[in-house]
VEXPALO-830505 format. One line per field, with one value per residue: residue number from 1; x, y, z of N, C-alpha, C, O in turn. Coordinates in Angstrom, 2 decimals. Atoms other than C-alpha are relative to their C-alpha. Example, Ala and Ser with C-alpha at 12.3 -4.5 7.8 and 13.67 -1.06 7.14 Angstrom:
num <- [1  2]
n_u <- [0.89  -0.82]
n_v <- [-1.19  -1.19]
n_w <- [0.00  -0.06]
ca_u <- [12.30  13.67]
ca_v <- [-4.50  -1.06]
ca_w <- [7.80  7.14]
c_u <- [0.90  -0.77]
c_v <- [1.20  1.09]
c_w <- [0.00  0.73]
o_u <- [1.94  -0.26]
o_v <- [1.18  2.20]
o_w <- [0.66  0.90]
END
This chain:
num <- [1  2  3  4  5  6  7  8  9  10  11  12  13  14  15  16  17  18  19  20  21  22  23  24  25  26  27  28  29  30  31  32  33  34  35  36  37  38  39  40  41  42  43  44  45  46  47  48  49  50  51  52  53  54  55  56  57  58  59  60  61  62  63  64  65  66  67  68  69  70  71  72  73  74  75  76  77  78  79  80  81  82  83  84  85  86  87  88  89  90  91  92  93  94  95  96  97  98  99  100  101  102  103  104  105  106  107  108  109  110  111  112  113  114  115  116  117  118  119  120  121  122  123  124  125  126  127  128  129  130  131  132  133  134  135  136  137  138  139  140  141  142  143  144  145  146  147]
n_u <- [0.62  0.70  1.40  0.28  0.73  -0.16  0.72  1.59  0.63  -0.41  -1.24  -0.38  1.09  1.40  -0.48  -0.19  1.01  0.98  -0.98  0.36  1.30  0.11  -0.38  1.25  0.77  0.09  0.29  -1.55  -0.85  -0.06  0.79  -0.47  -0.83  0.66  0.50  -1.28  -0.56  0.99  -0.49  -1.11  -0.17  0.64  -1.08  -0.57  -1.90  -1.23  -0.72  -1.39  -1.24  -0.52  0.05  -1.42  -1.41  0.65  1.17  0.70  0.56  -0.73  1.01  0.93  -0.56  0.17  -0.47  1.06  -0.14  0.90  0.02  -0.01  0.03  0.94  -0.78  0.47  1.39  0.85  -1.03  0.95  -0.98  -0.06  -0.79  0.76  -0.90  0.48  1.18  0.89  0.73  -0.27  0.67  0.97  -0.48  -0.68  1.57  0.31  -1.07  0.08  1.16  0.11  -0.66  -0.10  0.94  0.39  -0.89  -0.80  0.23  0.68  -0.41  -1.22  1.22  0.46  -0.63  0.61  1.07  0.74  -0.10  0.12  1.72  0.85  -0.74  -0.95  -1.33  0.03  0.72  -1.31  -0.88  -0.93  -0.78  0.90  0.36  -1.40  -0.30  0.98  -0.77  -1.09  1.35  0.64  -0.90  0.01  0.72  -0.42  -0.89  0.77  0.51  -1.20  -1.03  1.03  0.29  -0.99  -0.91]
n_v <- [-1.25  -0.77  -0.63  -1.95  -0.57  -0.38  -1.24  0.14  -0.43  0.57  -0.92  -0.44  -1.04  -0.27  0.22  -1.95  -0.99  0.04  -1.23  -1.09  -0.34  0.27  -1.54  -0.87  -0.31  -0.29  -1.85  -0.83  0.63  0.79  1.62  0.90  0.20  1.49  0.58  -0.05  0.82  1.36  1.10  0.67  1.32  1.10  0.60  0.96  -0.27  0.64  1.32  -0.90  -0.02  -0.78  -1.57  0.59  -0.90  0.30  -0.13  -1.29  -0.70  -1.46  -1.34  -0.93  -0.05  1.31  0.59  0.60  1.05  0.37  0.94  -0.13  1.43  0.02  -0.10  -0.98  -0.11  -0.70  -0.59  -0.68  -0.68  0.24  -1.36  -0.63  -0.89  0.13  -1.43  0.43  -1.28  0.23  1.40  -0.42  -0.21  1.60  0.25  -0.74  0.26  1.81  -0.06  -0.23  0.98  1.74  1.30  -0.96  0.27  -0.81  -1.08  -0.58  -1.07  -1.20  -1.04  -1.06  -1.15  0.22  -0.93  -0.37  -0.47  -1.50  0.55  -0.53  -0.81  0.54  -0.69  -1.35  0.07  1.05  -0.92  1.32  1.02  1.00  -0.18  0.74  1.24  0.48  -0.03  1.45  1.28  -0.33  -0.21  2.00  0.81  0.19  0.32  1.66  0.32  0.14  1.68  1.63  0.37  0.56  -0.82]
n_w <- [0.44  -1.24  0.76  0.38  0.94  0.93  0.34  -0.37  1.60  1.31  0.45  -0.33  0.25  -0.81  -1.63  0.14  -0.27  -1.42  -1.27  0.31  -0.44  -1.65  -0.95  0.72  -0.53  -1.34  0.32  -0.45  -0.90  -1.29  0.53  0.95  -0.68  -1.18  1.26  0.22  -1.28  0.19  1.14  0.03  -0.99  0.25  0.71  -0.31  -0.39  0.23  -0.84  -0.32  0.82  1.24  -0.66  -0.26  0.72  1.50  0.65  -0.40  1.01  -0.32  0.56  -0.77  -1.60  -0.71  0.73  0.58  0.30  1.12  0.56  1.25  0.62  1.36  1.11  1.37  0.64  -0.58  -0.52  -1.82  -1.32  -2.04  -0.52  -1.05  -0.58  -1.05  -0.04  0.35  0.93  0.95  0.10  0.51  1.52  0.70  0.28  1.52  1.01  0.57  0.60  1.45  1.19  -0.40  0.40  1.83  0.44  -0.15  1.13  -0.70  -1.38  0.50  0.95  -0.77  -1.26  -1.22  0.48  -1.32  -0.70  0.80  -0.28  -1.59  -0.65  -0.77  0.21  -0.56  -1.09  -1.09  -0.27  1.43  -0.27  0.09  1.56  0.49  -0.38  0.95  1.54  -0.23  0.10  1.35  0.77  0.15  0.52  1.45  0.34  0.05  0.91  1.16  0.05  0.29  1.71  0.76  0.56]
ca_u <- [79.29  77.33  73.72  72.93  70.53  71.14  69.99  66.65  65.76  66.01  68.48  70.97  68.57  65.59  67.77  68.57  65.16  63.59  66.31  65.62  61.77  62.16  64.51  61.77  59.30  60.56  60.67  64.47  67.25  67.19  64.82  66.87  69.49  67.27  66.41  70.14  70.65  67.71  69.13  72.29  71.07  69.39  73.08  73.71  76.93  79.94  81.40  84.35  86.72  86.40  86.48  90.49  93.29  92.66  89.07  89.28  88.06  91.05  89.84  87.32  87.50  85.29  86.17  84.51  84.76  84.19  84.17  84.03  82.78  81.59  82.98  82.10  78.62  77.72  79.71  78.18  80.00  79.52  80.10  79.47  81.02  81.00  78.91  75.62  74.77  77.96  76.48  73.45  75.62  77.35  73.27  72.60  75.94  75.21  71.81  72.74  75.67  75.68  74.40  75.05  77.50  80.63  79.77  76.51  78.51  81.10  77.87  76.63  77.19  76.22  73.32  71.50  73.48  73.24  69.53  68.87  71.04  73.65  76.87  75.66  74.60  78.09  80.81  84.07  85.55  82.12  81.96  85.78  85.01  81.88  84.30  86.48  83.38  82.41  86.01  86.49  83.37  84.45  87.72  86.40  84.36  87.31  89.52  86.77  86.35  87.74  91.08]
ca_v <- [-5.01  -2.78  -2.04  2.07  3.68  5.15  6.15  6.99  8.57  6.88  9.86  11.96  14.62  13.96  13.38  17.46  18.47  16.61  18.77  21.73  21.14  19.81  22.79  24.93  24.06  25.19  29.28  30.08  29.03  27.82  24.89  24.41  23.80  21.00  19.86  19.40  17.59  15.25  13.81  13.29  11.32  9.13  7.96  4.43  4.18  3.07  -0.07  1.37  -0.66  1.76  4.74  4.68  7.12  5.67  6.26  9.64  12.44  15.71  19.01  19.24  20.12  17.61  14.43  12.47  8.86  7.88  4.44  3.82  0.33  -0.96  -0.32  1.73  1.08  1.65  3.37  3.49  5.62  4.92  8.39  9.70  12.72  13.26  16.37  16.36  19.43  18.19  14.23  16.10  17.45  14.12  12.95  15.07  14.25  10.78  11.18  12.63  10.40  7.11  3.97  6.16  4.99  6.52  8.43  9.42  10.94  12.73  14.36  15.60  19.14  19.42  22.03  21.51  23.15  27.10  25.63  25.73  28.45  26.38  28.08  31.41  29.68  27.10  28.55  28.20  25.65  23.66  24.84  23.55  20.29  20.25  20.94  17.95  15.54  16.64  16.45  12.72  11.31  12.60  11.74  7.87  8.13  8.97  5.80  3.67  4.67  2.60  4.27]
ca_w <- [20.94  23.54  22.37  21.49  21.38  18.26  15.76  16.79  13.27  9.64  8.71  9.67  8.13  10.07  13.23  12.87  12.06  15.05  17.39  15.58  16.54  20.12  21.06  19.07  21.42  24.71  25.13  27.25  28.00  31.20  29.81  26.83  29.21  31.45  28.16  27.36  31.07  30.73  27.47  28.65  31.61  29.05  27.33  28.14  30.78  29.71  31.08  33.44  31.48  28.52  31.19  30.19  28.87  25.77  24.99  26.46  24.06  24.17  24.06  26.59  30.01  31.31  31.11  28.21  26.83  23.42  21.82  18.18  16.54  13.26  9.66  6.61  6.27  9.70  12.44  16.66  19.00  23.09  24.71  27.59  30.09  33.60  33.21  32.76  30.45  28.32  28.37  26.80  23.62  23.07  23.36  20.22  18.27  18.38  17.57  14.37  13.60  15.35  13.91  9.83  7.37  7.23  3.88  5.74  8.92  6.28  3.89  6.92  8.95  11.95  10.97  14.21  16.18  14.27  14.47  17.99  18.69  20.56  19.59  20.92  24.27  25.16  26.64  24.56  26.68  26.15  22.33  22.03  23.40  20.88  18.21  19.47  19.61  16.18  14.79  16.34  14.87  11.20  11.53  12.39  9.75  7.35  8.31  7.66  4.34  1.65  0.17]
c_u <- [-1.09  -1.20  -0.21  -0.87  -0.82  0.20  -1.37  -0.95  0.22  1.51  0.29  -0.72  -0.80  0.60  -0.07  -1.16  -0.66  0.66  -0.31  -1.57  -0.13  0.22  -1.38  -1.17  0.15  0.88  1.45  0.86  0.56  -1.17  0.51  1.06  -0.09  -0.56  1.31  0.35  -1.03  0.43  1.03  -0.29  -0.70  1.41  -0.13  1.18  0.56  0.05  1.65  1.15  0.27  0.35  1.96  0.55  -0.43  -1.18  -0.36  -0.21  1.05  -0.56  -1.31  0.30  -0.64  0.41  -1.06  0.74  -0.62  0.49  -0.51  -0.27  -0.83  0.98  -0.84  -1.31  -1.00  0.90  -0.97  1.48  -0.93  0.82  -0.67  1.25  -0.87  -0.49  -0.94  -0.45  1.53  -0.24  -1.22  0.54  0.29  -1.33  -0.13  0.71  -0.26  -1.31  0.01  1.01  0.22  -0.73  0.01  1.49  1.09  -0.06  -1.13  0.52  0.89  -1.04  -0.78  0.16  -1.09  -1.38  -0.72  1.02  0.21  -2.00  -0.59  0.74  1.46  1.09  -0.37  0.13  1.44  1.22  1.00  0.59  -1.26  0.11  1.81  -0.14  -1.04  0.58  0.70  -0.84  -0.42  0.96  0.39  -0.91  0.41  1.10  0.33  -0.34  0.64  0.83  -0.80  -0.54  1.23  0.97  -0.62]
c_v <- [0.40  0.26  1.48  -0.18  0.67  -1.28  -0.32  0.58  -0.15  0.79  0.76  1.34  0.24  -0.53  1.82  0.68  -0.22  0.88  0.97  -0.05  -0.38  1.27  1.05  0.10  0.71  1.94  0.72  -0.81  -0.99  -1.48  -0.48  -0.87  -1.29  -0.85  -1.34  -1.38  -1.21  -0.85  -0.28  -0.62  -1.15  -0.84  -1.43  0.27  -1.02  -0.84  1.00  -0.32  0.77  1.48  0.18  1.31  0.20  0.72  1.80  0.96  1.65  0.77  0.61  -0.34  -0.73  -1.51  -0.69  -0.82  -0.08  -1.51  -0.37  -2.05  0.12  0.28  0.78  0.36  -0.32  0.18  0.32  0.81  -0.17  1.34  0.42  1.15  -0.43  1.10  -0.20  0.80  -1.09  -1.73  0.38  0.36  -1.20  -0.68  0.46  -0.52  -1.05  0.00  0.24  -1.20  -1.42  -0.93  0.69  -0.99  0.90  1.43  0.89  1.19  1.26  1.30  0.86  0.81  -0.18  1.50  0.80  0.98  1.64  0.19  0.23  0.93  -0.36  0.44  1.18  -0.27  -0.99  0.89  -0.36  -0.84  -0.88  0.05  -0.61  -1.53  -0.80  -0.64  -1.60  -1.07  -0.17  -0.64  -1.66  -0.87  -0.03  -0.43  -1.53  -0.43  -0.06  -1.28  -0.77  -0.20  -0.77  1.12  -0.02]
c_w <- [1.00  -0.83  0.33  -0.06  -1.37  -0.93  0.17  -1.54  -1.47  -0.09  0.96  -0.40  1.14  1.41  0.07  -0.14  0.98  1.09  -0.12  0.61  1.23  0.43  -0.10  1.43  1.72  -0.06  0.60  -0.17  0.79  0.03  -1.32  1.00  0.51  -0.51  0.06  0.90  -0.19  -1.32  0.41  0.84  -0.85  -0.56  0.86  1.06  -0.43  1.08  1.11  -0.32  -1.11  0.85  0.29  -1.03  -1.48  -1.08  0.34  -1.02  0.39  -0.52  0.83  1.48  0.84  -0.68  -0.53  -0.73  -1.12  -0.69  -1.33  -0.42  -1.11  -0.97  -0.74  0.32  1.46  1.32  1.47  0.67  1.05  0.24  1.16  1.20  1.80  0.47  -1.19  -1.17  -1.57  -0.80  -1.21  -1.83  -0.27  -0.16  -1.68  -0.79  -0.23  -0.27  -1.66  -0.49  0.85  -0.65  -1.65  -0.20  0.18  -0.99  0.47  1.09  -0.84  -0.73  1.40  0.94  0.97  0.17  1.47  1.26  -0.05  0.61  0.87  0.60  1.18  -0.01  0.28  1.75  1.43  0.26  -0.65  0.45  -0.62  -1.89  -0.76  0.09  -0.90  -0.97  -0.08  -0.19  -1.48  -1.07  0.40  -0.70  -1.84  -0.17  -0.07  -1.44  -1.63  -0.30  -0.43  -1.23  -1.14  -0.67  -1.14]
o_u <- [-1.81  -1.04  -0.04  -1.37  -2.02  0.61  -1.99  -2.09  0.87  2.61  -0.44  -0.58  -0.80  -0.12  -1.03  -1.28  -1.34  -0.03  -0.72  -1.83  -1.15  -0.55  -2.08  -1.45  -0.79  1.69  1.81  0.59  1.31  -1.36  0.10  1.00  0.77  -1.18  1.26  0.80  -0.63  0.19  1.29  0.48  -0.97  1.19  -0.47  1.97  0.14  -0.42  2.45  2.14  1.41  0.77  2.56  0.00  -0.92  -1.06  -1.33  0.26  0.59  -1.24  -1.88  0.89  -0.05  0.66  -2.14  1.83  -1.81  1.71  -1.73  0.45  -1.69  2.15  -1.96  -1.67  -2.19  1.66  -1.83  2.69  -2.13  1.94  -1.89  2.46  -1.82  -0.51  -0.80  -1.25  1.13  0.07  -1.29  -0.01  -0.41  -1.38  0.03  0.08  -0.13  -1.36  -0.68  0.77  1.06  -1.93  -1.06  2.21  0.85  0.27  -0.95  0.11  1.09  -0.90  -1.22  0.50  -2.19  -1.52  -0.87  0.36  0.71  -2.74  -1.64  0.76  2.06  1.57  0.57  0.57  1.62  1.51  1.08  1.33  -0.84  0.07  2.11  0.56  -1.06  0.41  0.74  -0.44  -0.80  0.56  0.54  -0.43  0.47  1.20  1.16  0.18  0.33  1.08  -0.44  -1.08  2.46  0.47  -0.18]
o_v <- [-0.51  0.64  1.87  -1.13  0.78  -2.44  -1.36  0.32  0.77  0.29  0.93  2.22  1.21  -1.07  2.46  1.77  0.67  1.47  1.51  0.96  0.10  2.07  1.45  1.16  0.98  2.47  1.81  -1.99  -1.95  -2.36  -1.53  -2.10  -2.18  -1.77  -2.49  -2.44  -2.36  -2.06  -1.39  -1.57  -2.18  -2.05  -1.28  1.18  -2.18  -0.70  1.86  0.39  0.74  2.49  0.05  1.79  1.09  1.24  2.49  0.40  2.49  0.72  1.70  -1.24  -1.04  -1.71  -0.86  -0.43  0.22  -1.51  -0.22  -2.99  0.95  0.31  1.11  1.51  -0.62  -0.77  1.19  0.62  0.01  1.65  0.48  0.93  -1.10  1.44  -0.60  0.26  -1.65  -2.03  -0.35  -0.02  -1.74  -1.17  -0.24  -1.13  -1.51  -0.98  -0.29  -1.94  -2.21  -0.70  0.64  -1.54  1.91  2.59  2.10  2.34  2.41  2.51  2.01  0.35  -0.74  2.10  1.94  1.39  2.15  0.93  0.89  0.85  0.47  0.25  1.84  0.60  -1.11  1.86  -1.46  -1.34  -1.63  -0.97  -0.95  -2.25  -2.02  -1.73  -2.45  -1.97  -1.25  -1.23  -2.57  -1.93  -1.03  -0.91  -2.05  -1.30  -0.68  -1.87  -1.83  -1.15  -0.65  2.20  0.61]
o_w <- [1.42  -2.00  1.49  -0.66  -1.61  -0.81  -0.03  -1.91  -1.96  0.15  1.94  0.45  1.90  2.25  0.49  0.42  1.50  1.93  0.91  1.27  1.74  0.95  0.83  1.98  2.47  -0.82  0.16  -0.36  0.60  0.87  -1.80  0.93  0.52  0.03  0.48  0.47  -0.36  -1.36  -0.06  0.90  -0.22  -0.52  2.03  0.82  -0.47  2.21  0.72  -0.12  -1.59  0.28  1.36  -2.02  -2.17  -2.19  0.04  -2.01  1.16  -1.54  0.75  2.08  1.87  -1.87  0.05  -1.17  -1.25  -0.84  -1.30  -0.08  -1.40  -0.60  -0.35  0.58  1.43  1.50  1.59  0.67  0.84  -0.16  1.35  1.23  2.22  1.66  -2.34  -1.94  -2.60  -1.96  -2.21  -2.87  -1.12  -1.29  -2.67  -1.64  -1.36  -1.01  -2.54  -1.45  0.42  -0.79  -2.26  0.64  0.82  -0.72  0.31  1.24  -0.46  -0.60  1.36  2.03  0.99  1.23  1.91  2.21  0.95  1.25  0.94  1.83  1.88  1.10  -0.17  2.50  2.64  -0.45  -1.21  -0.40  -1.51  -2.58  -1.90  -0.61  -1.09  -1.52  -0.97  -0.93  -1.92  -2.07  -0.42  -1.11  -2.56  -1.30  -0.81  -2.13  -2.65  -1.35  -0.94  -1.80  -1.17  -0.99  -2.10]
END
């Protein structure tokens, strides 16, 4: 098992309102943006044996790696791209749901990102590949629940 970062905040709640108040404090754009890039250079890297077919994440146009461990009652993903702005979203996503139960990752939407205006601001290949990031972590979090 690879050590995460995550989660840096009790809840998947108060993971979303600290984003909502980080973005908050910075005034365009073009510094949410360098915001964005500076978190994704903080991700952990992947080992380059997971950097494989396998683990790859379909749906977005860069390429991005995701790794899934744990059970029910608490669920890490390892992710990372080879772009830096989209390293930065997968930053966030796992902020909110890495290191949560599975019932945790399913109860919660992804709020923050209406929040900081982010879906006005990604382009739709980037906002497709969100979707895909978004739509692998719940769909994890589904198998892992008991039938």
């Amino acid at each position: 098992m690879m050590s995460s970062p995550f989660p840096t905040e009790a809840t998947a709640a108060e993971a979303q309102r600290a984003i909502a108040e980080e973005f908050a404090f910075f005034g365009d754009w073009s510094e949410r943006y360098q915001y964005l890039i500076d978190l994704g250079k903080r991700l952990p890297a992947l080992p380059d044996e997971w950097k494989i077919e396998a683990n790859r994440l379909l749906g977005c146009q860069s390429m991005v790696w995701i790794v899934p461990e744990g059970d029910a009652g608490k669920l890490v993903f390892h992710a990372i791209s080879d772009s830096t702005i989209v390293s930065g979203l997968i930053y966030l996503a796992l902020r909110v749901y890495s290191g949560r139960s599975a019932a945790e990752i399913l109860a919660t939407t992804p709020d923050y990102i209406a929040d900081i205006g982010l879906a006005k601001h990604l382009s739709p290949t980037r906002s497709n590949g969100l979707a895909s990031l978004l739509q692998f972590i719940q769909h994890t979090a589904r198998q892992h629940l008991p039938a």
